[in-house]
N, C-alpha and C positions, 0 to 999 in steps of 0.2 A: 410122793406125798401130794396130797389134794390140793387143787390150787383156791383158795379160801375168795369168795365172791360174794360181794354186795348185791343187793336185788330187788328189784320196786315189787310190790305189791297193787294186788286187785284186789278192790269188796267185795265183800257181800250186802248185797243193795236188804233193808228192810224198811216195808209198806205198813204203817201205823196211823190211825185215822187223825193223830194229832198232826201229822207233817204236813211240809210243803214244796216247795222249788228252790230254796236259795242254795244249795247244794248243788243243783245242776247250773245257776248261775254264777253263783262267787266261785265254784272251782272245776265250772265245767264236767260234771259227772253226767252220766249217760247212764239213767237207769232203767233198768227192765221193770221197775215197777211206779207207782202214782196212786198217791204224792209218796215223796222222797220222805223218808222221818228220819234214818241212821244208815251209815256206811260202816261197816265192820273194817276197819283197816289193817288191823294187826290181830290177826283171831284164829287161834286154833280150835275155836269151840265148833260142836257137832253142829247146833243152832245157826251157825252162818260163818265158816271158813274162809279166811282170806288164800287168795293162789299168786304167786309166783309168775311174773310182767317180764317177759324176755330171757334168753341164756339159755345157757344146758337144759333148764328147768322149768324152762316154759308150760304153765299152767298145770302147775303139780300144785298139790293144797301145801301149804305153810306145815301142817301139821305131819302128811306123807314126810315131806323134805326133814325134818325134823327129827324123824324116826328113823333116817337111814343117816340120819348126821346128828348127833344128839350131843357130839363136842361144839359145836355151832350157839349150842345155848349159854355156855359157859357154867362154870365150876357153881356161882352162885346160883342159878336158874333151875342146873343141876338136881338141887338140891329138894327142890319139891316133886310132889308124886304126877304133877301135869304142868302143861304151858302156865305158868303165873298171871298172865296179864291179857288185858284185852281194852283195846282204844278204837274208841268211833269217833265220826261226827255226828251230830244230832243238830234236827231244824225246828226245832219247835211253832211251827205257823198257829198253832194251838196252847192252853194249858197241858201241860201232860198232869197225870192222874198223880193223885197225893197218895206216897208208898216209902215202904219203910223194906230193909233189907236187912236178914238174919246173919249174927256171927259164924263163926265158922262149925262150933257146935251144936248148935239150935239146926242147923240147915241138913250136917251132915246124918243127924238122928233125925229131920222128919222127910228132908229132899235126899240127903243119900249125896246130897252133893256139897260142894264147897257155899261160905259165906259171901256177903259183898264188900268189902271198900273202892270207896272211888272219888275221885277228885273232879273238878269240872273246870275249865277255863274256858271265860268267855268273849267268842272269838268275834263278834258283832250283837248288836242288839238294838231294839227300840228306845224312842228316849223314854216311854213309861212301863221299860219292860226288867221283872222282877221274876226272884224265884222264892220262895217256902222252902226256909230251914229250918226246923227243930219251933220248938214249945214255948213263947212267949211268959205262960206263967205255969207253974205246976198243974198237975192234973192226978188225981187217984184213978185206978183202974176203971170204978163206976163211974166217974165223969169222963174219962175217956170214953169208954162206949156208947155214956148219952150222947156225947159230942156227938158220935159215928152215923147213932140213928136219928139224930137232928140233923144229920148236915150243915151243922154249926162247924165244924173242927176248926177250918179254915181262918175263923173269927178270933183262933188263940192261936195259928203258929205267926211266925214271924215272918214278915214280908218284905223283903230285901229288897231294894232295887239296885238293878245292877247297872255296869259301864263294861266295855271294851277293856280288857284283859284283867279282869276281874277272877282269883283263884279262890275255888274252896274246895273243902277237904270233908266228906261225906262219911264219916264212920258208920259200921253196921248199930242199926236201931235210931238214927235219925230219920225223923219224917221229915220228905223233902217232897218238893218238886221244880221241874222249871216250868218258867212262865211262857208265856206267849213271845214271840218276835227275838228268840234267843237262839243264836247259832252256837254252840259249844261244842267242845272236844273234849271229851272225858277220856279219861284213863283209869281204869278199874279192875278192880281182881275179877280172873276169871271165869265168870259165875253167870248165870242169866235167875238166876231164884229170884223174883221181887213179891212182894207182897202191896196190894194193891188196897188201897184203904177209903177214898174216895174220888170219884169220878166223872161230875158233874152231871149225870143220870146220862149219859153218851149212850148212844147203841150203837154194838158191832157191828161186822159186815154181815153176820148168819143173823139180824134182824133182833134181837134178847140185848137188852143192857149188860154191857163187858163185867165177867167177874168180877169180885169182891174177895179178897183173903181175911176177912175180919179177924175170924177167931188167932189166926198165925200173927197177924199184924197189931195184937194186943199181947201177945208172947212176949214180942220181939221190941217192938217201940220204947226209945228209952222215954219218961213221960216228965221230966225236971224240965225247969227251964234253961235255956241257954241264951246266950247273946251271941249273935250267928256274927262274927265279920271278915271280911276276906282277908287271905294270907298275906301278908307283907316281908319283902323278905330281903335282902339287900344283893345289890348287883354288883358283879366284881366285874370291871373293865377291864379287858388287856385290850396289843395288840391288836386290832382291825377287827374286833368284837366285845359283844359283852355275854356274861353267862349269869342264871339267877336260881337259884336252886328252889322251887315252887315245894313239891311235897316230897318227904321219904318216909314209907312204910315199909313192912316186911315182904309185902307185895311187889310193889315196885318204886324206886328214886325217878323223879321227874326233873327237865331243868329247861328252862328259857333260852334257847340260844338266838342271840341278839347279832346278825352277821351286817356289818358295815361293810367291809373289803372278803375279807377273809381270815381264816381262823382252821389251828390245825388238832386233832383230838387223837387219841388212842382209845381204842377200843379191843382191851387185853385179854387175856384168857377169862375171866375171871364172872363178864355178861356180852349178851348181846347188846349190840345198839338198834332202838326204833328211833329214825330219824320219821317227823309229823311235820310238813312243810303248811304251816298254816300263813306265812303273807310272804309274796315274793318268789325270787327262785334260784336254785345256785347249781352248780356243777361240783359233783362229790368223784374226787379222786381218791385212789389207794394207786399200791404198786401194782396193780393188775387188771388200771385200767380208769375209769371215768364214766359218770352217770350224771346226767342233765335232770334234773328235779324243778316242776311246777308246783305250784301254790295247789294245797289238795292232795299233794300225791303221798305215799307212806313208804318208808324202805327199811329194808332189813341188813343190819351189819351182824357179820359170825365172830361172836367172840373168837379172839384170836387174831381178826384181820391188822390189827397192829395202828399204825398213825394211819389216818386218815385226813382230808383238808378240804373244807367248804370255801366255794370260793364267789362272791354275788349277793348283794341286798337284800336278804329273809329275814324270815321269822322262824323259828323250828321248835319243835316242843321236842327234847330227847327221852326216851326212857329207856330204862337200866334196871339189873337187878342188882343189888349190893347186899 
């Protein structure tokens, strides 16, 4: 029988004319490309695959590995027809572009491919820096598109300002964006479909103002109003940690893990574990072995690998499928 092994992960670096540097500075990445916008951490997407940091498996794609081990995913992961999830970090040194993301049907009849949901927590920010969730007051389909061809829209979503470990929860057909001076770590279903709605007249790198999805991005937008506010969600203290359950969809379960000392987990047949070391850093043991974990860095547990025990002052974002 296989000897079941934990494993860091590498990015996939992507270069977006909204990014910046604080990626290579708050957590030391070394990218091949400038400026820095998102780190793909845990990614089996064609778009930008994460590989495989040390071991047997040294720089094999997440996705390879995965196909010659597909108990690794666990029974509930199992259960979808691809990799479910996909987490970055993202630096917003800019606005990024106001966009709306199609459910799983709308995407699969025009993209062929899967929907989006995704959640965001925010891992640092400015003190006047906010993001655009959702529709401050209703809108009919013909005021949304004069909105679109006014470059008014902005004028009716909602403008959030945000703080330090601030969560929300992004259903398909929310117009969002983030703001400027926002470091975040999303976790989202895994999809790259976005529909891009407005853009601040920006030009790309081939010299033409960046797409537009309009007509897709009036499909899909839900246009009612919402009152956008972040998750609150209560933290259960034990032993030499605390743990906080942030978001669960059919996607993916997220949770806060809060490490004082130390704290011991099982990670059963049932999912894999993505441990996201976003402050601090600890030493992750099993019975077959030990793994040293910086601030930044992403690792992969194979369902199955059993109790497991963080041990060191972090911050960890876990995801799970359940």
């Amino acid at each position: 029988m296989e000897t079941v092994l934990p494993f860091k992960l590498s990015p996939a670096y992507k270069s977006y004319i909204w990014g910046g540097h604080k990626l290579c500075t708050l957590y030391h990445k070394v990218a091949p490309v400038e400026p820095l916008a998102e780190t793909w951490e845990l990614s089996c997407h064609p778009n930008g695959e994460s590989y495989i940091q040390g071991g047997e498996y040294d720089g094999q794609t997440l996705a390879a590995y995965l196909k010659m081990h597909p108990q690794d995913l666990g029974t509930q992961a199992g259960k979808f027809s691809g990799f479910p999830v996909l987490i970055k970090f993202i630096d917003a040194k800019e606005n990024l572009s106001v966009q709306v993301h199609p459910d799983d049907v709308y995407a699969l009849e025009h993209e062929h491919h899967l929907g989006k949901m995704e959640m965001w927590y925010v891992i640092s920010c400015e003190r006047d820096s906010f993001l655009y969730y959702g529709l401050k007051q209703t809108l009919s389909p013909q005021e949304f598109s004069q909105r679109v061809k006014d470059q008014t829209l902005t004028d009716v979503l909602n403008k959030v300002m945000v703080r330090p470990g601030d969560v929300f929860f992004i259903p398909p057909g929310t117009l969002h964006a983030i703001g400027a001076g926002c470091v975040i770590a999303e976790i989202q279903q895994n999809s790259d479909v976005t529909y891009r709605v407005y853009d601040y007249g920006r030009i790309g790198a081939d010299g033409n103002p960046r797409e537009l999805h309009l007509e897709k991005a009036a499909d899909t937008a839900r246009l009612t109003a919402e009152i956008p506010v972040p998750i609150q969600s209560p933290k259960l203290y034990k032993d030499g940690y605390a743990v906080q359950r942030l978001v669960s969809c059919a996607y993916f379960t997220v949770d806060k893990l809060d490490i004082e000392t130390d704290g011991v987990f099982d990670a059963n047949k049932e999912s894999f574990h993505s441990l996201l070391c976003i402050e601090g850093e600890y030493s992750l043991y099993t019975n077959t072995g030990c793994l040293h974990i910086q601030a930044g860095e992403s690792v992969f547990i194979p369902a199955g690998t059993g109790r497991y025990r963080i041990s060191g002052s972090s911050r960890i974002l876990r995801t799970l499928i359940l």
